[in-house]
C-alpha positions in Angstrom: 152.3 -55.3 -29.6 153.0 -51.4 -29.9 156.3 -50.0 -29.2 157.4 -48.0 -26.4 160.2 -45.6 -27.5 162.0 -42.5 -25.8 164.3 -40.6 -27.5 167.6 -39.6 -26.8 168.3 -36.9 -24.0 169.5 -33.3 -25.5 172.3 -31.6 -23.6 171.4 -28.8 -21.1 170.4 -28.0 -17.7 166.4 -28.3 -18.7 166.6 -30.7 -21.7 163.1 -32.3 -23.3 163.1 -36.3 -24.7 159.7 -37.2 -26.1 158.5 -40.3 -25.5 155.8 -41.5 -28.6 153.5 -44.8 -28.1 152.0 -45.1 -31.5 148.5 -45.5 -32.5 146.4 -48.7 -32.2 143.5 -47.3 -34.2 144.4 -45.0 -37.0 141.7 -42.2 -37.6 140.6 -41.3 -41.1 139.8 -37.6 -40.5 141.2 -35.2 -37.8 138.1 -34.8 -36.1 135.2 -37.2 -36.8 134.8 -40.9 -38.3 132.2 -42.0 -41.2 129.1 -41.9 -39.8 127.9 -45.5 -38.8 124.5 -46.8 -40.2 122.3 -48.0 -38.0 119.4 -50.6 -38.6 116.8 -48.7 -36.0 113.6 -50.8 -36.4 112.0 -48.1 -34.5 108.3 -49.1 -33.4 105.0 -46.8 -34.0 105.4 -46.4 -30.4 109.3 -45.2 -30.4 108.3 -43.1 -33.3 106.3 -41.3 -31.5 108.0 -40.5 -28.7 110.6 -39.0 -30.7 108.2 -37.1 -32.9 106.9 -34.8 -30.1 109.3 -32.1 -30.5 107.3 -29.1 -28.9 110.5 -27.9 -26.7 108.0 -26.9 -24.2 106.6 -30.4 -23.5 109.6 -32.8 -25.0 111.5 -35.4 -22.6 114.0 -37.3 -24.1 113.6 -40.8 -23.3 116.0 -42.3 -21.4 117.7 -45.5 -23.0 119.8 -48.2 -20.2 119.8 -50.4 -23.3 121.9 -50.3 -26.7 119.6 -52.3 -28.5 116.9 -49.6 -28.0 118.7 -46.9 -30.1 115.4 -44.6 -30.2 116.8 -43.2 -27.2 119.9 -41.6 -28.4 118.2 -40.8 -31.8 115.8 -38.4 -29.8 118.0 -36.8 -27.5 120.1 -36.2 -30.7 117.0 -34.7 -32.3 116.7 -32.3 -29.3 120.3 -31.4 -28.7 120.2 -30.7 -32.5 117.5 -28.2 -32.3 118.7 -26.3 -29.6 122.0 -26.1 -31.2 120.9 -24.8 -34.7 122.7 -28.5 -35.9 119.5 -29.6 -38.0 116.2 -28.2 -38.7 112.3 -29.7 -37.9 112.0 -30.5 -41.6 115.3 -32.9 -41.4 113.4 -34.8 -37.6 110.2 -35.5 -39.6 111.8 -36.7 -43.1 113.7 -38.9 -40.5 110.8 -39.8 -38.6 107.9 -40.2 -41.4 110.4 -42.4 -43.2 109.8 -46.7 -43.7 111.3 -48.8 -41.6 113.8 -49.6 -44.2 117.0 -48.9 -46.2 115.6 -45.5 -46.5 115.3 -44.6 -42.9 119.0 -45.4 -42.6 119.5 -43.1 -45.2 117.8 -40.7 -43.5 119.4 -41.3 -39.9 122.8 -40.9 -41.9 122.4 -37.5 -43.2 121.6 -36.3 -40.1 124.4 -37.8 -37.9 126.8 -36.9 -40.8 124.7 -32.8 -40.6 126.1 -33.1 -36.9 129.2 -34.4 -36.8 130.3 -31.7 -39.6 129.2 -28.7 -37.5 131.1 -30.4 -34.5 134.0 -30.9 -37.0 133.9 -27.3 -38.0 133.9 -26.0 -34.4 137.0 -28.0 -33.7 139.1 -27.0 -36.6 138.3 -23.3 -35.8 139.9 -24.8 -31.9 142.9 -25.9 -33.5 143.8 -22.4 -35.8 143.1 -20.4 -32.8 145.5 -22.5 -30.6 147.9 -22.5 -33.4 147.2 -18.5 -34.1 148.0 -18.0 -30.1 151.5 -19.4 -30.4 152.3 -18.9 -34.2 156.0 -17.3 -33.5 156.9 -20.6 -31.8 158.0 -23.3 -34.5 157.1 -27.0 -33.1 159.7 -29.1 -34.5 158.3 -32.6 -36.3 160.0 -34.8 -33.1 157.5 -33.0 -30.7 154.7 -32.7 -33.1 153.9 -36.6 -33.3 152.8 -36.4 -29.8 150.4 -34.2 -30.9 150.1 -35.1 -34.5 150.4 -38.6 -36.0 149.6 -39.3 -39.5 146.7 -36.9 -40.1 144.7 -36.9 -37.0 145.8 -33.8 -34.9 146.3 -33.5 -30.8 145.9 -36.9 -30.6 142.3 -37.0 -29.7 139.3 -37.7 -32.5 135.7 -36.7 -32.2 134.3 -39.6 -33.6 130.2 -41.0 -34.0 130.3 -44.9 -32.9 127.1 -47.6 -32.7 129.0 -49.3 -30.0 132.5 -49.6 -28.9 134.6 -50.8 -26.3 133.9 -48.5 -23.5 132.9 -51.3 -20.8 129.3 -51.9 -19.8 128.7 -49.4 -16.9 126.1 -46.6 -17.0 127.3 -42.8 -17.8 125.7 -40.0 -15.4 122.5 -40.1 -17.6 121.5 -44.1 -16.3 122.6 -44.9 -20.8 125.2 -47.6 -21.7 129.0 -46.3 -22.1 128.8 -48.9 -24.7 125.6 -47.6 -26.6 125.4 -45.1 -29.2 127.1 -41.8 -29.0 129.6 -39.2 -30.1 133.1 -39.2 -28.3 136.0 -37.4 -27.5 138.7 -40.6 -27.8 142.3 -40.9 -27.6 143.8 -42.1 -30.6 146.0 -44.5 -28.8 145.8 -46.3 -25.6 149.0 -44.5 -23.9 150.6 -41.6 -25.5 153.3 -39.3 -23.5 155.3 -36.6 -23.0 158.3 -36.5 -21.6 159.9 -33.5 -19.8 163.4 -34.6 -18.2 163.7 -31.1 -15.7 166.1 -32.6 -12.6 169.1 -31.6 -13.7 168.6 -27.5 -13.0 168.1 -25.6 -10.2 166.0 -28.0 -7.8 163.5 -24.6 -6.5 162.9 -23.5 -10.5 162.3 -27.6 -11.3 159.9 -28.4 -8.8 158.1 -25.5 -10.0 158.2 -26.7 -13.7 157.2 -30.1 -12.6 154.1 -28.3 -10.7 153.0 -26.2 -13.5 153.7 -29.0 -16.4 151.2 -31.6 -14.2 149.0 -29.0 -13.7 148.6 -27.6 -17.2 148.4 -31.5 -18.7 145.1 -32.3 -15.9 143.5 -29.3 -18.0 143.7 -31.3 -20.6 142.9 -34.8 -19.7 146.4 -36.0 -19.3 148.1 -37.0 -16.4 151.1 -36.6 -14.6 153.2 -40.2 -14.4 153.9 -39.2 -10.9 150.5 -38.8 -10.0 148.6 -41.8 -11.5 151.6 -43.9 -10.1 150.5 -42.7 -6.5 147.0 -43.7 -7.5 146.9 -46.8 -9.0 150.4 -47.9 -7.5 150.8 -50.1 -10.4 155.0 -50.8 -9.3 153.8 -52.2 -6.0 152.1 -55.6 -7.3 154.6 -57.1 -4.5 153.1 -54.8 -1.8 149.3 -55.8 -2.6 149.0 -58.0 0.1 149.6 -55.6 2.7 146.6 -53.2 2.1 147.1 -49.4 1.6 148.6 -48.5 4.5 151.9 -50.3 4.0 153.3 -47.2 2.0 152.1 -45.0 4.3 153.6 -46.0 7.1 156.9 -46.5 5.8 156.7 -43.1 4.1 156.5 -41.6 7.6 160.1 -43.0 8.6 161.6 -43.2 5.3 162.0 -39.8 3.8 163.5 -37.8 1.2 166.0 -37.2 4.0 167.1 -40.8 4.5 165.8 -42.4 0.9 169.4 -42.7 -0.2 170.3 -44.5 2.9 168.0 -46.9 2.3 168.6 -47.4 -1.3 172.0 -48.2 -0.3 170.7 -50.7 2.1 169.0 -52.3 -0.7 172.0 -52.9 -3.0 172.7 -56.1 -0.4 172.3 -59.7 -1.7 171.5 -61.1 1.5 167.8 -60.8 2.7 168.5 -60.9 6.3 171.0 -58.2 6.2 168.3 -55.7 4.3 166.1 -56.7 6.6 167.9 -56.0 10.0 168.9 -52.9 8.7 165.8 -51.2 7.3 164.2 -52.5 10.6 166.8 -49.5 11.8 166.0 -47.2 9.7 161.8 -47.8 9.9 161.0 -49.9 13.5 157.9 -49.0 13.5 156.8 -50.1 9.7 159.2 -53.0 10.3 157.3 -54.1 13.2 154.2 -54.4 11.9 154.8 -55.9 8.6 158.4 -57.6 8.7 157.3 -60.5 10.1 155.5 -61.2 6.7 158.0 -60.1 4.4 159.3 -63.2 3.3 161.6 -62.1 1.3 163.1 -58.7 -0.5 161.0 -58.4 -3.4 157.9 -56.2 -1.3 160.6 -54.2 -0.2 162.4 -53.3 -3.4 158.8 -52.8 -4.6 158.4 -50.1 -1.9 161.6 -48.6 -2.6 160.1 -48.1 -6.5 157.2 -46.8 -5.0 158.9 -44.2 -2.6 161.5 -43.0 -5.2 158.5 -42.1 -7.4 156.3 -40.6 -5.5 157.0 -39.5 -2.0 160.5 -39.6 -1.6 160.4 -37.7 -5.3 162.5 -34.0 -4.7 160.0 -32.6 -7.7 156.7 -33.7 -6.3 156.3 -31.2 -3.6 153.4 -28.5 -4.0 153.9 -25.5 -2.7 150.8 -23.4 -4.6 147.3 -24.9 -3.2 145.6 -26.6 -6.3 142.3 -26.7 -4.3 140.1 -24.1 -4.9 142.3 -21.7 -7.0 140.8 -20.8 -10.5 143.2 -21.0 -13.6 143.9 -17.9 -14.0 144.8 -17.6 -9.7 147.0 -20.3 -10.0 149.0 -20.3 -13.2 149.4 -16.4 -12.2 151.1 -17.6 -8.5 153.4 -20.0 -11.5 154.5 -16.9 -13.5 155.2 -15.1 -10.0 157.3 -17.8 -8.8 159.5 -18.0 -11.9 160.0 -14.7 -11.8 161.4 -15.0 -8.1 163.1 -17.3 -9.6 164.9 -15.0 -12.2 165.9 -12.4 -9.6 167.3 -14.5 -6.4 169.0 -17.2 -8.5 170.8 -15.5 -11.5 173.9 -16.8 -10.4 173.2 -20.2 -10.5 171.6 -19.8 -14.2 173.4 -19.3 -17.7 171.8 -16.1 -19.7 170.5 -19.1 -22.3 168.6 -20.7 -19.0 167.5 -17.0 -18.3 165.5 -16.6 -21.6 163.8 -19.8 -21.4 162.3 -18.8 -17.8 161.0 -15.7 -19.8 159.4 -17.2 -23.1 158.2 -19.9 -20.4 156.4 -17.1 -18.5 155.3 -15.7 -21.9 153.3 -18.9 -23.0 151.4 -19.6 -19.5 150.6 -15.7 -19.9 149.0 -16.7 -22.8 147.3 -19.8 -21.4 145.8 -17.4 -18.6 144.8 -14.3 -21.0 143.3 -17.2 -23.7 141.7 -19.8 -21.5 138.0 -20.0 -21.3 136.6 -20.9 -17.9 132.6 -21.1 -18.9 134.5 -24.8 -19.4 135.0 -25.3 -15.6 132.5 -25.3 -13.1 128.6 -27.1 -13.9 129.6 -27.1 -17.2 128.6 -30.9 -18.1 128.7 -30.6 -21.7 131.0 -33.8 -22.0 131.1 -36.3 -19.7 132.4 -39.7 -18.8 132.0 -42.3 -21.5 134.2 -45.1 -20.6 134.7 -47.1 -17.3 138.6 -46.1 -17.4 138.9 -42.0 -18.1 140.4 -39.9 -20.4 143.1 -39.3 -18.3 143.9 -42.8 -17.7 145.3 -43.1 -21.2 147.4 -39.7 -21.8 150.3 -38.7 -19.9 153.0 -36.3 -19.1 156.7 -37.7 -17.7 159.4 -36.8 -16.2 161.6 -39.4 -18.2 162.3 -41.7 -15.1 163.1 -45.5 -15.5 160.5 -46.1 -12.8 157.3 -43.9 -14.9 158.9 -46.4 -18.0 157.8 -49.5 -16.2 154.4 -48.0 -15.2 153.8 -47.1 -18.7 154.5 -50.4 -20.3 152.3 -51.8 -17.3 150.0 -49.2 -17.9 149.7 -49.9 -21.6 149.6 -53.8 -21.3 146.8 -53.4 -18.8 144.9 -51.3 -21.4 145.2 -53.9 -24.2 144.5 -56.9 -22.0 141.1 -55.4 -21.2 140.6 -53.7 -24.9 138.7 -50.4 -23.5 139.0 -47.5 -25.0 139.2 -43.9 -22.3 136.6 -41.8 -24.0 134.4 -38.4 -23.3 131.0 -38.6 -24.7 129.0 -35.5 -25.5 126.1 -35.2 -23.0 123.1 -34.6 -24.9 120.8 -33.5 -21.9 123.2 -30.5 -21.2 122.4 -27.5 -21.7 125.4 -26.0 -21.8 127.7 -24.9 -24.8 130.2 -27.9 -26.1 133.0 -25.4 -27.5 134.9 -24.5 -24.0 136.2 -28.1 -24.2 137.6 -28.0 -27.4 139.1 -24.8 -26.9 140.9 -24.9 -23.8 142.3 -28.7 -24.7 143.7 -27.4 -28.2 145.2 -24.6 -26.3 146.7 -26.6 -23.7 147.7 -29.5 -25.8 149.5 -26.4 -28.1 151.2 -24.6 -24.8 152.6 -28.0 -23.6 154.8 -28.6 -26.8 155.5 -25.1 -27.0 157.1 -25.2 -23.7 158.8 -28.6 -24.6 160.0 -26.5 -27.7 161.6 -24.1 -25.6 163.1 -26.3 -23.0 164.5 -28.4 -25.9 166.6 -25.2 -26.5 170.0 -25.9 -26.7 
């Protein structure tokens, strides 16, 4: 059973905790694991459909099983080519080689060819990131979010025969669980925690905004959000269907939430019951009668207090249809409305981390590359559960600790990994990826850096 830990709150209007889940797999190399040999037993007839490599006439072969590997071995052949990975020479010693020991020789050097020039590529990610934000020391308590042991951003490009990625189909019609190279988290749940309630309510929603924002870019998640989703607190309200919270969010506000959080410090059922029958008729009238108890409604005051009722989770700048650069600019113009209408609420020290904040999303904007966005399919899905399933931002509430450890007990019950897998029928460029999620990954503990600032 892994730990879940949060550290001790520093003093200060914005103050930063990290929270650290460690590891269940520990990765050898930053970026890639030993290739895996593979006994392929390909047939005359597989052989040749991976030896026609005139780029005019070639179609991979599609492969919906992961016993019939010849599939990903050609469409690795291909994406190879057209990347300058390996040469014809390498495809036909592969190909022309016995069905034996020597073949998997053969299929090793070449998996190992391209998981090197992937590692290379990713490395050159990393020192750019860390070149973009060198005058900003990362002390060792927010690094391990980002660092543990000696795999870096917690993520690992890594070559696998199979895994546990569930038995669904990716966008191609081939097995999540077959053969391929993936983008994985190092641990099942791994977060960050930002605690950013205690300042001025306008300058921390918009901190809360931009932080949730800025983790999506890199397959992470805001608590907030993937407790709206999955609604993991509300086991108690799964009976009701979807629209229970709903329509009690329509009566029960951020207006009147303390109200009814004082209603539900009572003992006595019937009491909570007449009176949040007050406070929300209409909900009360169509589900009371099968509330049987307190517990669904404690269970919706979890939910409420998390998500809508939540002062920080309001959006004011339009996600939808706003490129990165529109929208992290409409950030930087908020903060510094910010800076000039509520000086006097704000220390000078509270002052200069609104600056070096608007300094490092500056950065994210001039440094981001958005060939990444768009059509760009060069990773996709490889896992039934996402990427973003498994990493996560906070806020440091007691109510995103209990989704976490629910979170994280649900992921080790069902033993799937969250994974991208590099599409090798793209033909677009697999560096974008790699670059903007170092970047991010390095401007979100740079900002916790400065908000940690006593």
């Amino acid at each position: 059973m892994t730990t879940f830990q949060i550290l001790p709150k520093a003093k200060g209007a914005f103050n930063t905790t990290t929270a650290n889940v460690m590891p269940l797999q520990q990765v050898e190399t930053p970026f890639y694991a030993k290739a895996v040999k593979s006994k392929l037993r390909l047939s005359e007839q597989a052989k040749a459909k991976i030896g026609i490599f005139d780029e005019a006439e070639y179609v991979a072969p599609i492969c919906n099983e992961v016993t019939s590997e010849y599939g990903f071995w050609g469409n690795l052949c291909k994406w190879s080519l057209k990347n300058d990975v390996i040469n014809k020479q390498q495809i036909n010693d592969f190909i022309s080689s016995p069905i034996n020991s020597q073949q998997d020789d053969k299929a090793l050097v070449l998996i190992n060819d391209v998981m090197g020039s992937i590692n290379k590529t990713a490395q050159s990610c990393l020192k750019r990131s860390a070149t973009i934000f060198s005058d900003i020391e990362i002390n060792e308590v927010l690094a391990q979010w980002f660092k543990v042991d000696d795999s870096e951003w917690g993520m690992n490009v890594s070559f696998f025969q199979q895994g546990e990625f569930g038995n669904d189909c990716d966008e191609n019609g081939e097995s999540n669980d077959g053969m391929a190279i993936r983008l994985a988290s190092d641990c099942f749940v791994g977060t960050l925690s930002f605690d950013i309630d205690n300042g001025n309510p306008k300058i921390s929603n918009t901190l809360y905004n931009m932080l949730t924002d800025l983790a999506s870019l890199a397959y992470k998640a805001s608590t907030f959000e993937m407790i709206e989703h999955y609604g993991v607190i509300a086991w108690d309200l799964a009976d009701f269907g979807e629209d229970v919270i709903t329509d009690f969010a329509k009566e029960i506000t951020q207006e009147n939430f303390d109200e009814f959080s004082k209603i539900m410090e009572s003992s006595e059922y019937n009491e909570i019951k007449d009176e949040v029958s007050k406070l929300a008729p209409k909900a009360m009238a169509k589900y009371g009668l099968d509330f049987h108890d307190e517990l669904p409604l404690r269970s919706l005051q979890e939910y409420l207090d998390a998500t809508k009722c939540l002062s920080l989770y309001v959006r004011k700048i339009p996600k939808n249809n706003s490129s990165i650069t529109t929208l992290f600019a409409a950030y930087i113009q908020e903060i510094k409305c910010h800076l000039r209408h509520v000086k006097w609420y704000i220390s000078e020290r509270e002052q200069k981390k609104l600056n070096s904040i608007v300094m490092v999303i500056q950065r994210v904007i001039d440094n981001y590359d958005a060939s990444a966005e768009g059509d760009n399919n060069a990773w996709i899905n490889g896992s039934n559960i996402s990427l973003y399933e498994s990493n996560f931002i906070s806020f440091g509430t007691s109510t995103e600790d209990y989704f976490l450890d629910n979170m994280q007990d649900n992921n080790q019950c069902t033993g799937e990994l969250a994974c991208l897998k590099l599409n090798l029928h793209s033909e677009h460029d697999y560096e974008p990826l790699l670059k903007n999620i170092c970047l991010i990954n390095t401007a979100l503990i740079a900002l916790a850096q400065i908000i940690n600032q006593n």
